[in-house]
N, C-alpha and C positions, 0 to 999 in steps of 0.2 A: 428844567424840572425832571425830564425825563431821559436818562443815559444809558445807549445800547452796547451792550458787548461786541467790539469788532473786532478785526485781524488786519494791521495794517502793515504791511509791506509792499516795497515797490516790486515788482515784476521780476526785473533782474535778479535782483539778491534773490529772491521767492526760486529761482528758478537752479540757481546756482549753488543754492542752499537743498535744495531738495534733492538735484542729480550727484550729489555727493554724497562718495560712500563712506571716508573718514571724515573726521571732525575737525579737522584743520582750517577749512574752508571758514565753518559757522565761529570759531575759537575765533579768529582774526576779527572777521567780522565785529564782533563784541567786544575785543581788546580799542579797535577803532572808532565806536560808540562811546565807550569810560571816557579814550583820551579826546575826545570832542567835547563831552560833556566837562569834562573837569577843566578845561580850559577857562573858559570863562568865567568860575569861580576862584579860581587861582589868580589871574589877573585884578580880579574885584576885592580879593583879601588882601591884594601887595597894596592895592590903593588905597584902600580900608585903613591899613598897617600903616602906609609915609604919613596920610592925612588924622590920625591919632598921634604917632611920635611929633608931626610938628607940632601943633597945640601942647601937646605934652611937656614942652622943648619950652613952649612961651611964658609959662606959667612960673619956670622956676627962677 
């Protein structure tokens, strides 16, 4: 019912992120978040994708 505003990061990154003075460090960081997260939806569309073509396939 009730949701606080927080700041979540582990320690490391927090620390490694912050003693940086170019942005190369935090850039990576976040190119490595997209390709993590996108994985799994990718994998769930190609199964998505065969298990429609086969029925698709049955029908004609």
């Amino acid at each position: 019912m009730l949701a606080l505003p927080v700041d979540a990061q582990c320690a490391m990154c927090r620390a490694v992120l912050e003693s940086e003075q170019g942005q190369g460090t935090a850039e990576g960081i976040n190119d490595g978040i997209v390709y993590l997260m996108a994985i799994p939806y990718i994998l769930i569309g190609g199964v998505g994708y065969l298990i429609y073509r086969k029925f698709n396939t049955l029908k004609k």
